[in-house]
C-alpha positions in Angstrom: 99.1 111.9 144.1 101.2 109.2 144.9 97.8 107.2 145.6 96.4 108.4 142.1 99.0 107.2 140.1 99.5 104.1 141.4 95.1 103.4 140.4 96.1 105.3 137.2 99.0 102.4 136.0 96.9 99.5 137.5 93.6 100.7 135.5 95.9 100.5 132.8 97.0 97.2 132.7 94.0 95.9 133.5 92.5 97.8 130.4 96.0 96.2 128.2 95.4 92.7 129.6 91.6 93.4 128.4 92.5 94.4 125.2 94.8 91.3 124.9 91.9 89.4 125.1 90.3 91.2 122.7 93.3 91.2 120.4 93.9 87.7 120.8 90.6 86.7 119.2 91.6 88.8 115.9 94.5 87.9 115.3 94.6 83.9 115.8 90.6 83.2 115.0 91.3 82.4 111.0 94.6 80.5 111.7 92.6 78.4 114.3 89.4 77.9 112.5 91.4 77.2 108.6 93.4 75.1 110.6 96.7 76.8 110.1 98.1 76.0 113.4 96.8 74.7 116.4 95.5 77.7 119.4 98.1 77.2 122.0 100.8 77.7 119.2 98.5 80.3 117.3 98.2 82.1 121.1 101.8 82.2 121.6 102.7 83.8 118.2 99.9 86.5 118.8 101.5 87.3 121.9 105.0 87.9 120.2 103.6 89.7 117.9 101.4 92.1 120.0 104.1 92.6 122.8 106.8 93.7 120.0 104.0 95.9 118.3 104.0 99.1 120.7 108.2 99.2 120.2 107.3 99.2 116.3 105.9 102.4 115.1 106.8 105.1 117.3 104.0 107.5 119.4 101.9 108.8 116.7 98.4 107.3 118.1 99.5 107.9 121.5 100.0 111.6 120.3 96.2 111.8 119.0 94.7 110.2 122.0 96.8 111.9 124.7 97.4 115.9 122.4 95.0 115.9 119.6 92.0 114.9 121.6 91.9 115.9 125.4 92.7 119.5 126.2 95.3 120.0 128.4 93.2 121.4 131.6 91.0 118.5 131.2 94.2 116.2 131.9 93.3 115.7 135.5 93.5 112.3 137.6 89.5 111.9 138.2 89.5 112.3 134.3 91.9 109.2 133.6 90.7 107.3 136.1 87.3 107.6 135.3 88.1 107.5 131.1 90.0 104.2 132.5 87.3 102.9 134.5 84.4 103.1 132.0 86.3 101.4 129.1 87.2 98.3 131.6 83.4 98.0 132.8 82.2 98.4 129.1 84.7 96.0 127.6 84.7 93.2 130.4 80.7 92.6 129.8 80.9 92.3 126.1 83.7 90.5 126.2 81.7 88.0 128.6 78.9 88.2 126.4 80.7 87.0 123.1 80.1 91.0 121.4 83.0 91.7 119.6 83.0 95.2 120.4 85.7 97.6 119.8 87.7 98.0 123.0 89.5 101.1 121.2 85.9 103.0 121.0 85.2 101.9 124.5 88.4 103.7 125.4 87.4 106.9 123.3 84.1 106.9 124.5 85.4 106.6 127.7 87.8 109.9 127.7 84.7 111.9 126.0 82.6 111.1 128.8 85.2 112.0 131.1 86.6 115.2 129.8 82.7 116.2 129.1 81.5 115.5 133.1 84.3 117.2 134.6 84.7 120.4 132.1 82.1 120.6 129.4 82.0 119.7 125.6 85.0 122.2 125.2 87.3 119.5 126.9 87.2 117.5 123.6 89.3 119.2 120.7 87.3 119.4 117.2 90.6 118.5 115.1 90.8 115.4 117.2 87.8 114.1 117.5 87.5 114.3 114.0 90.6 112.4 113.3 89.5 109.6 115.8 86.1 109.3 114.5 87.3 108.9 110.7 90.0 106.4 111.8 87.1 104.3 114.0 84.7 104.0 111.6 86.3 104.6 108.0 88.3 101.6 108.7 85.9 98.7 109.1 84.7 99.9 106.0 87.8 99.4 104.5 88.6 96.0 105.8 85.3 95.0 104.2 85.8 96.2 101.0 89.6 95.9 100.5 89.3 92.6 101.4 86.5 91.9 98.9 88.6 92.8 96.1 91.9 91.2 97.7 89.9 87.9 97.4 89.0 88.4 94.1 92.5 89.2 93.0 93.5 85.8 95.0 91.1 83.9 92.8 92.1 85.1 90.0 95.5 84.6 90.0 95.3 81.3 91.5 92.7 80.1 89.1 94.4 77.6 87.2 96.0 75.9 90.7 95.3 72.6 92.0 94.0 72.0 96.1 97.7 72.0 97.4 97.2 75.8 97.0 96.0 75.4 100.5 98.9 74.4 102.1 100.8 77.8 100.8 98.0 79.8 102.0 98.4 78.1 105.3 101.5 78.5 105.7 101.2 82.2 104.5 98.8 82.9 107.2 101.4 81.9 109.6 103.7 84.9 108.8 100.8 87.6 107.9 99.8 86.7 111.1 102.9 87.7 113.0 102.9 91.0 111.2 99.3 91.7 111.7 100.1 91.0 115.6 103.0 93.4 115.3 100.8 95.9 113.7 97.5 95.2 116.4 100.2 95.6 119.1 101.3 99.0 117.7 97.8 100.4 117.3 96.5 99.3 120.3 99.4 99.2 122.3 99.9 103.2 121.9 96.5 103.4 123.7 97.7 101.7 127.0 100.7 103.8 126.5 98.5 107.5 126.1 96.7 106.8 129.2 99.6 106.0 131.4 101.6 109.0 130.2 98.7 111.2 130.9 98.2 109.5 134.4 101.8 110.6 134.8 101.1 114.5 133.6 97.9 114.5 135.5 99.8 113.9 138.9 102.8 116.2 138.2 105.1 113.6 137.5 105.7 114.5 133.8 105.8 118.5 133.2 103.9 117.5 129.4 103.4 114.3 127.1 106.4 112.4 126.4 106.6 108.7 127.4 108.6 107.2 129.3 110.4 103.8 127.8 109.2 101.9 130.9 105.5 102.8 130.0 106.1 101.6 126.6 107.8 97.9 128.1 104.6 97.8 130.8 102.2 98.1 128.2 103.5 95.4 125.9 104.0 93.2 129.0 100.4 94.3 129.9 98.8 94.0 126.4 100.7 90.3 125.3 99.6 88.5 128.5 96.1 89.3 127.5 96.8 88.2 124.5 98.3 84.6 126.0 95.3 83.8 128.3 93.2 83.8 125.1 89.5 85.4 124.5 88.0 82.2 123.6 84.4 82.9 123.3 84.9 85.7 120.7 87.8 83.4 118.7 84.6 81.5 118.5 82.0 84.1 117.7 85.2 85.5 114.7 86.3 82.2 114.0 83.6 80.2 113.3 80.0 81.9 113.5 80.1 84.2 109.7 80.6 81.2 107.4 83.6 78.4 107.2 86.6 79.7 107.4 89.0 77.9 105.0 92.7 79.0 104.3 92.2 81.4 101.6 89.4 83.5 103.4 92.5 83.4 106.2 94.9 84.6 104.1 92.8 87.3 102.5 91.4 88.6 105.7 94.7 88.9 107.6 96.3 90.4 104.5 93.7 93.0 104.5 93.7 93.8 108.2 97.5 94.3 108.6 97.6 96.8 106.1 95.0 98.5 107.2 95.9 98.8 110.6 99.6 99.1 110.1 98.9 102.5 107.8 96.9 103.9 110.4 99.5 103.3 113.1 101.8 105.6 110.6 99.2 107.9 110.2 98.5 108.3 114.1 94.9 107.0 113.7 93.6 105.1 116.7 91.6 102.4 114.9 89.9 99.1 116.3 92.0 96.2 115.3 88.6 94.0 116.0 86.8 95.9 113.4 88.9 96.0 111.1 89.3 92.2 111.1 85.8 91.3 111.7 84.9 93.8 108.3 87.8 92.3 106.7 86.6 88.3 107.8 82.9 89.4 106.2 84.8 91.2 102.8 86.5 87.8 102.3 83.4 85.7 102.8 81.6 87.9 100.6 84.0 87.5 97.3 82.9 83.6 97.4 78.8 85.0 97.5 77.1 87.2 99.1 74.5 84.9 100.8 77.6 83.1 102.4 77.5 85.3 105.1 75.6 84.7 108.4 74.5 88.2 108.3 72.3 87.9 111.3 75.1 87.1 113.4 76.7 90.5 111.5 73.6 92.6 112.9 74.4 91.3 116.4 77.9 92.6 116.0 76.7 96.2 114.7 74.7 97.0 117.1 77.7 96.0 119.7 79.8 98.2 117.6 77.4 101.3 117.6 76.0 101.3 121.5 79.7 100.7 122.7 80.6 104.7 122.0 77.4 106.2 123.6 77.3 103.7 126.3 81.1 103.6 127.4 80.7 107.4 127.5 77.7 107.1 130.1 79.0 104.8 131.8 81.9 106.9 132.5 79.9 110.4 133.2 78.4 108.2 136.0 81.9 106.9 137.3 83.3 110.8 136.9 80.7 112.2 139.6 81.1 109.1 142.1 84.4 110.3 142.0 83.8 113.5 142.8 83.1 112.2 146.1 86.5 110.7 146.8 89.8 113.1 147.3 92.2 112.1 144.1 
């Protein structure tokens, strides 16, 4: 067991430093493109941010992920692992690739691939799955269309302004930004923190799911030196690829995203921070004109959004029965 755990805690924070990455490129990609601050400094603040989130808003994601979804006699060490395993393999090639995919879904993908090669569809609560799904998917739609009408508020109230506006929206980028890292790290954070705590019950080591303060200071270590290191190539793809970025459309989009992610943090919905920032980037482009948008670029990004569930899920039905071979 001794042997499990210790694969258990290093899958995940390898998964956290992934998702840093991913994070990374959400949270800084408007304040670099709209020039708000430069991406070493942008970096750094992302990485405060993110390593205070998973301290911020208690368990109540880790509690969907780790009570709401598995059933408990699915809660085995092949299961983590292999949930673990799938996620990593899914998210490192899209991250190569430049595909803003949702990390998150690879993650829940990778559990329902899991929990359904070792002990059948039954593995995977209803009540949970549905809460997951909605929270997933509900909440890109959102960010597209609360940021739309954010915008729109934006220019209507700042109408009668002259260009210096820009310089306010800057610097209001700056601070949204911290809390939108604060909330990303919350969200996302609680993920790294589920699948260590259920490493920890799967081994015997914890009689049921409570975590451990130590899990929650690995994973925001694990999650914020991610963050640190930087995706560039999808801060690219975010931050310059839809349409020019300019200090509004930052301030919009962030403002948009942090509420929307720091509501379902309360809420215990495990949403992709990505999505919701990429929907939210494409609602604020869209309030200047609809035809501002690169929407082929936006295709590419759907479709990574849509195979990453079904494909993380194989991905990890085929690492589940190669583990079968090997004594956990």
């Amino acid at each position: 067991m001794l042997v499990s755990i210790a694969i258990i805690l290093f899958l995940s924070v390898a998964y956290g430093y992934l998702n840093g990455l991913h994070g990374s490129a959400s949270v800084v990609a408007t304040i670099i493109s709209s020039r708000a601050l430069a991406p070493r400094p942008a970096l750094l603040l992302a990485a405060i941010g993110i390593g205070i989130g998973p301290f911020a808003l208690g368990v109540a994601v880790a509690n969907t992920i780790a009570v709401d979804f598995i059933s408990p006699q699915a809660i085995t060490p092949r299961v983590v692992i292999a949930a673990l395993v799938g996620a990593i393999l899914w998210s490192s090639f899209t991250l190569w690739n430049r595909i803003p995919s949702s990390i998150s879904q690879s993650l829940i993908g990778g559990i329902i691939g899991a929990g359904w090669a070792g002990f059948g569809a039954e593995s995977i609560q209803f009540g949970g799955l549905v809460k997951v799904l909605v929270a997933l998917f509900l909440s890109p739609v959102l960010g597209l269309f609360v940021a739309f009408l954010v915008m729109r508020l934006i220019y209507f109230f700042s109408q009668w302004a002259d260009p210096h506006i820009n310089r306010w929206f800057n610097r209001g980028q700056i601070l949204v930004a911290l809390f939108m890292a604060i909330s990303f790290g919350a969200n996302d954070g609680q993920k790294i923190i589920a699948m260590m705590t259920l490493g920890l019950v799967a081994t015997g080591i914890l009689p049921h799911f409570a975590v451990p303060e130590w899990v929650i200071v690995l994973s925001a270590l694990a999650i914020s030196i991610g963050t640190l290191t930087g995706g560039w190539r999808l801060i690219h793809t975010l931050g310059g690829k839809f349409y020019r970025i300019r200090p509004v459309h930052g301030f919009g989009a962030q403002l948009t995203s942090t509420g929307i992610i720091f509501v379902a943090g309360i809420l215990g919905g495990p949403v992709s921070g990505a999505q919701v920032v990429t929907s939210s980037i494409l609602g604020a482009g869209s309030a200047d004109r609809i035809q501002k948008v690169r929407w082929g670029v936006v295709r590419q990004i759907l479709a990574g959004w849509l195979l990453t569930l079904p494909f993380s899920a194989l991905i990890t039905i085929i690492v589940y029965h190669l583990l079968e071979r090997v004594t956990l």
